[in-house]
N, C-alpha and C positions, 0 to 999 in steps of 0.2 A: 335282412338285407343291409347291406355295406352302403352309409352316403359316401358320395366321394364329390370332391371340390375341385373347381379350376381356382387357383390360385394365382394372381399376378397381380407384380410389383411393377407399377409407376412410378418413373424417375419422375421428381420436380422439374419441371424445367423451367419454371420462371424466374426470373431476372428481374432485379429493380435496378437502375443506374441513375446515380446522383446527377445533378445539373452539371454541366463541365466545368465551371468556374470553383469547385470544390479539390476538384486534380490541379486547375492552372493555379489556385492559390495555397498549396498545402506545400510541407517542409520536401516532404518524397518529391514530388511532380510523377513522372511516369516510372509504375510501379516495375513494366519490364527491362525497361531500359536500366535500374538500381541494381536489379537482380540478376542480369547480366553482368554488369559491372561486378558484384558481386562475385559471379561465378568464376567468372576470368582471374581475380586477384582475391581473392579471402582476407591474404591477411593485410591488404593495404587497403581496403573496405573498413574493415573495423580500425585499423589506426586513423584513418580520416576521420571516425565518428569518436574515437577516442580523444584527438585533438581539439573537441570543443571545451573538454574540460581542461581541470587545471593538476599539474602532479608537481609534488615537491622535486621528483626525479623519473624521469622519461626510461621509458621498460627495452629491453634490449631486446625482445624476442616477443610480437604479439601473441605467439602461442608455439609452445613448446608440448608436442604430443605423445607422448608414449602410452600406447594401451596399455592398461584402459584410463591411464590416466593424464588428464589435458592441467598444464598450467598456462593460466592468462597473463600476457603484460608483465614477463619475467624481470624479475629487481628492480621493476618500476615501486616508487614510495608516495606515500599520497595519505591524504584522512578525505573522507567524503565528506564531510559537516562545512570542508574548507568548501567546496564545491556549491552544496546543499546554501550558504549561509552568506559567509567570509566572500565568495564570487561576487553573490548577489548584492550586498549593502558595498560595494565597492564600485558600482555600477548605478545606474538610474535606478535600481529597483530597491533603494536604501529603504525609503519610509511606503514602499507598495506591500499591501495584505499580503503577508504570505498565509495562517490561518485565520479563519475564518470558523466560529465555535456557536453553534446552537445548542442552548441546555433544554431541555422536554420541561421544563417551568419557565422557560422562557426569556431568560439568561443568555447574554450574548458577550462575547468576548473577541476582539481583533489584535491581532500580532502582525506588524510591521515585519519586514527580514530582519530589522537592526534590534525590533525588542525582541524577538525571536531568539539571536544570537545572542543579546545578552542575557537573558533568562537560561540557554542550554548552557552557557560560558558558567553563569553561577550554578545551577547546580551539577555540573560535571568539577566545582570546585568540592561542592561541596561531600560530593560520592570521594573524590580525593580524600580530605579531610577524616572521613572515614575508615579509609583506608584501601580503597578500590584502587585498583592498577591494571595495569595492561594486560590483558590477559583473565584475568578476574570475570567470571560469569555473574550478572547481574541478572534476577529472575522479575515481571515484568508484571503486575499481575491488575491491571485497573477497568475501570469502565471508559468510554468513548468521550476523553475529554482534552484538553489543549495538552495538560500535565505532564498525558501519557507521552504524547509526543516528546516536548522537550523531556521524558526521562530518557525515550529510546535515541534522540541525538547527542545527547550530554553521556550516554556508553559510549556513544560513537566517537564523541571529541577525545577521552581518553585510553580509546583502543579495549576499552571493557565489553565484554561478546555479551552480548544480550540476548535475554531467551524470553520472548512475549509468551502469556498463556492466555486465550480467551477468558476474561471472564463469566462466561457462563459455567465453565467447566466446576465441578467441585473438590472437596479437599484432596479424596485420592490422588484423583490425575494431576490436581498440581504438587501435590507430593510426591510420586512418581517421577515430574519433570525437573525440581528441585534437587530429587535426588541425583537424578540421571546427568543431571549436570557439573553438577556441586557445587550449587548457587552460593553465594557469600552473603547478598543482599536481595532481600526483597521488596520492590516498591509496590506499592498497593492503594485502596484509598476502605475507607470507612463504608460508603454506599455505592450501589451502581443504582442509578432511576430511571425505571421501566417501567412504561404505560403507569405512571401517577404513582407506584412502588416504590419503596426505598429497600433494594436488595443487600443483605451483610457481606460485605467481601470481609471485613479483616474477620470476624469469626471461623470464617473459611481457612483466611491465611494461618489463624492460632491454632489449626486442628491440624492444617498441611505441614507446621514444621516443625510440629512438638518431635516429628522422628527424623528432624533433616539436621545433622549435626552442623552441616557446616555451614548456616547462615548463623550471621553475627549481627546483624541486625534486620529492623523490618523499618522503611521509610514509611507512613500514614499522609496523604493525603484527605484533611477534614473537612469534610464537605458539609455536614449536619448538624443541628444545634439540636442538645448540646454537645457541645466537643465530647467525644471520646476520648477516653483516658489512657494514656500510655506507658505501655510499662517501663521502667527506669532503665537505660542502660542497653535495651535492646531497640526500643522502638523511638524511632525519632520523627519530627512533623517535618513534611513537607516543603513547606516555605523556612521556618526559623529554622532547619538547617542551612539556609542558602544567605541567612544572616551571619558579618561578620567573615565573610569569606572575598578571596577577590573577586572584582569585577572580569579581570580577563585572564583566560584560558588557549594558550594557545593549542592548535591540535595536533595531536600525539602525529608523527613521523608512524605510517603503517606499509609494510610491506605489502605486494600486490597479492600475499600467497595467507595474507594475515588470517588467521581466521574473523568472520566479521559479525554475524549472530547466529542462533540456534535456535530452530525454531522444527516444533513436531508435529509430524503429517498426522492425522484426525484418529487414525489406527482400524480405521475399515478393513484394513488386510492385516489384521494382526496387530500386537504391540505397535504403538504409537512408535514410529524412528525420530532422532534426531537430527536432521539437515544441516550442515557446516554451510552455511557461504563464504566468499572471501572476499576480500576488498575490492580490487579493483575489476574483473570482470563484472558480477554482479553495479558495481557504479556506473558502469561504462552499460550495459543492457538494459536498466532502468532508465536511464536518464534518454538512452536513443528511443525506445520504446514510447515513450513519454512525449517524444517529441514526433517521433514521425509514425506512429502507430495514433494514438491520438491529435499530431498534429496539432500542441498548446499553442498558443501565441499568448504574448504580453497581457491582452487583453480579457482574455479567457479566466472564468472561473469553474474549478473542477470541482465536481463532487464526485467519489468512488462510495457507493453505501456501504464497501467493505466495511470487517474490525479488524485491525491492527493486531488481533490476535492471529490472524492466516497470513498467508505468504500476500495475497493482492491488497490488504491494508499497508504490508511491509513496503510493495515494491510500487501502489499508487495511488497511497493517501499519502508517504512520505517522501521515502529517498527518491523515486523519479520523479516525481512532480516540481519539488525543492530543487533540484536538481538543475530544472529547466528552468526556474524562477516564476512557477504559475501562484496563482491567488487560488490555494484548499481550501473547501468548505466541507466541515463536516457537524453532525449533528446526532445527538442520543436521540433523538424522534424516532420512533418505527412508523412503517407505514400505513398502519391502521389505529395511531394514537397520535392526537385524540380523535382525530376520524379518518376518514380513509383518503381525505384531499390533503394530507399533512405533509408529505414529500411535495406535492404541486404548487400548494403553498408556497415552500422554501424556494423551489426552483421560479417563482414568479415571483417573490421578494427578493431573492438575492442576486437574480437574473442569472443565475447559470445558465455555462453553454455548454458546460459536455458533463453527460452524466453515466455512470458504468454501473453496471448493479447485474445480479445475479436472474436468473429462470426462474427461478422459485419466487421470488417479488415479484416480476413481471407477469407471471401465472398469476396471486396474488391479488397485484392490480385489475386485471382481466377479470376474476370474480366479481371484484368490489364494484365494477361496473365503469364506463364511460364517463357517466354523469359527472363523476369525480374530476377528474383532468380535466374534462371539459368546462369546467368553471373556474378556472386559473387560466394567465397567461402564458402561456409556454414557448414564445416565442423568440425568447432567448438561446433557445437551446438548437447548436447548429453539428454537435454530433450526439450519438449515444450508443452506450455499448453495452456489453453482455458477459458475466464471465462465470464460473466454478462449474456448468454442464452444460450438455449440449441445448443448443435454441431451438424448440422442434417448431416447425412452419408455421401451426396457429398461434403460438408467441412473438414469432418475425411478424406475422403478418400484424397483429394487435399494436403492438410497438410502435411497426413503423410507420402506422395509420394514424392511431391516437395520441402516439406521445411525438413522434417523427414528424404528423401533419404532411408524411406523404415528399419531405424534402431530407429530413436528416438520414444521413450515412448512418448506419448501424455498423461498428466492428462486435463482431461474435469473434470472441478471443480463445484461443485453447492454450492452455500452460499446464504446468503443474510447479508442485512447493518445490522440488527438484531441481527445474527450470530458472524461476527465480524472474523472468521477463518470458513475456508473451512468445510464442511459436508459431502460431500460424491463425490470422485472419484474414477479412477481406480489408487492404489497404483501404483508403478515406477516396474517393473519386472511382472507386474500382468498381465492377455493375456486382451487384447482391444478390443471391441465394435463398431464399427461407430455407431452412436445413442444412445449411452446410455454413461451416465456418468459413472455410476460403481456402488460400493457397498459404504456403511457408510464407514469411517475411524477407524480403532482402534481410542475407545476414545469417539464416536460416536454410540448410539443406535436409529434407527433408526424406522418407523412404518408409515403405510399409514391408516389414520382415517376420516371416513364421519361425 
């Protein structure tokens, strides 16, 4: 005998809606009333948010479309670093933390905008010196530390396309992505340190390019005693390249259609691809994102647990956040080293206020138990978000109990590497979901097609 089932599917229908003073003080205010606005004029929507920043020369056309291909901010000229940096120390925000660096031994390090810029200024001299040029792909290959950054804005000040590769990946795949590019230079470091670990990145790097002709050098970041030895002529150190070079750098003149880095989706559907961004859309979608998807203010200290080796280290650990002139904090700590209150910690030491981080953590956290947050202050923190899969309800709901306290907005973000800035969440003031991300964003038109 045949069992048979009634089957049915309950929609969620519960609703969380932040206090109102969250919509009356955010950068959006009313999320319909933008999206309207929005809808009515497109492309005088994104020139207004385009206008916060700064271009060497103003674009004739904010979007010129031909199927299937769209260019943004036509013959507009610009360098994003000028934006990211050069804006900022020209402004109040001269001697304000732009990062903010937590080493897993304990190790801390702060960068002002202006030491920031002149750290990226010298070693974007010093890739020069090298002989790096515009255009020139620079392969990107380190663990979660300040370095990494000023290596990836210091491509950016001289128009060099950078291509980040996680380091956890091994020598294949970064051999693969070296190739695929035809990297020149590879920045790297000696160790990454994981949970009390010292991991070999350059052994990795020495196997990745014995078959990549076209690097000419490997830059080493020396993290460990004792120093690592460097082979003559190829490999050179980190810092004492950045000796002897100038102080200033101005930034490369980049068109809006430049290409601006490469960076390769995980390859769950096949061969890893490699993503072109370009200049100036991508700056202009960060940096709006950043500001009214997140909603930084001056005061805010952001933490993304992304790595810098995926698109949302790229697009907000750095260029949006920098963008908007926020105080980054980032840290080699994982979330169960050295115990499982280790991220709670930071965010009640460093007083973070908005924190973004993946399902899989948040799952994560939820095993390791309550008890954890709950013995930290976390009352710094007035949003937090979600990003790389969907948030399924008993994660919303854990989040925004335990780490939320039943007040903070959750934005559950949907993107892809493709994308390059967020697509569709629940704005900041907006009522929330468990299960669903939300609606497009102003800016964002949206549509589901078979």
């Amino acid at each position: 005998m045949k069992e048979s089932f009634d089957v049915k599917l309950v929609e969620n229908e519960k609703y969380y809606t932040p206090d109102a003073t969250y919509k009356q003080n955010s950068w959006l205010g009313d999320y319909q009333k933008a999206y309207n606005e929005f809808l009515a004029d497109p492309d005088a929507f994104w020139s207004k948010i385009a206008h916060d920043l700064e271009w060497i020369r103003p674009w004739d056309a904010v979007l010129d479309w031909k199927y299937p291909y769209a260019k943004w901010f036509t013959n507009a000229k610009l360098n994003i670093t000028a934006n990211c940096l050069d804006r900022q120390v020209k402004n109040h925000r001269r001697n304000k933390a732009a990062l903010i660096w937590r080493g897993e031994q304990g190790a801390e390090k702060i960068y002002t905008y202006q030491q920031l810029l002149s750290q990226v200024m010298r070693f974007a001299n010093a890739l020069k010196k090298i002989g790096v040029t515009k255009g020139d792909c620079v392969c990107i290959y380190m663990p979660l530390v300040p370095e990494q950054i000023i290596a990836m804005l210091a491509c950016a000040r001289i128009g060099a396309v950078h291509s980040v590769v996680f380091g956890g990946f091994g020598a294949a795949a970064l051999n693969m992505r070296i190739q695929d590019a035809g990297a020149k230079v590879v920045i790297t470091a000696d160790v990454s340190l994981r949970r009390g670990k010292a991991i070999q990145l350059k052994s990795i790097v020495d196997e990745a390019i014995d078959t990549a002709p076209t690097v000419e050098h490997v830059i080493v970041l020396r993290r460990k005693e004792p120093l690592v030895e460097l082979q003559p002529d190829l490999e050179l150190d980190f810092y004492e390249i950045m000796e002897d070079v100038p102080a200033e750098c101005p930034a490369e003149e980049m068109d809006a259609e430049d290409p601006f880095f490469i960076l390769y989706t995980s390859g769950s559907t096949g061969k890893p691809k490699g993503i072109v961004h370009t200049c100036a859309g991508y700056m202009v979608g960060t940096h709006y994102t950043s500001k009214y998807v997140f909603d930084i203010k001056d005061e805010d200290v952001f933490w993304c647990t992304a790595d810098p080796g995926w698109i949302t280290g790229h697009s907000y650990i750095v260029y949006g956040p920098l963008a908007t002139g926020a105080t980054v904090f980032l840290s080699e700590l994982t979330p169960d080293y050295p115990d499982a209150g280790s991220f709670w910690k930071l965010v009640e030491e460093q007083k973070i206020t908005i924190f973004y981080t993946a399902p899989t953590a948040i799952r994560m956290f939820m095993k390791m138990g309550e008890s954890w947050p709950n013995k930290y202050d976390l009352s710094s923190l007035r949003l937090i978000g979600s990003v790389g899969e969907p948030l399924n309800p008993e994660a919303f709901e854990w989040y925004y109990h335990t780490i939320g306290k039943d007040r903070c907005p959750i934005v559950d973000t949907w993107w892809q590497t493709e994308t390059g800035m967020q697509m569709i969440t629940t704005m900041i003031g907006e009522p929330m979901r468990p299960g669903f991300a939300g609606k497009p964003i102003p800016g964002v038109e949206a549509d589901v097609v078979d």
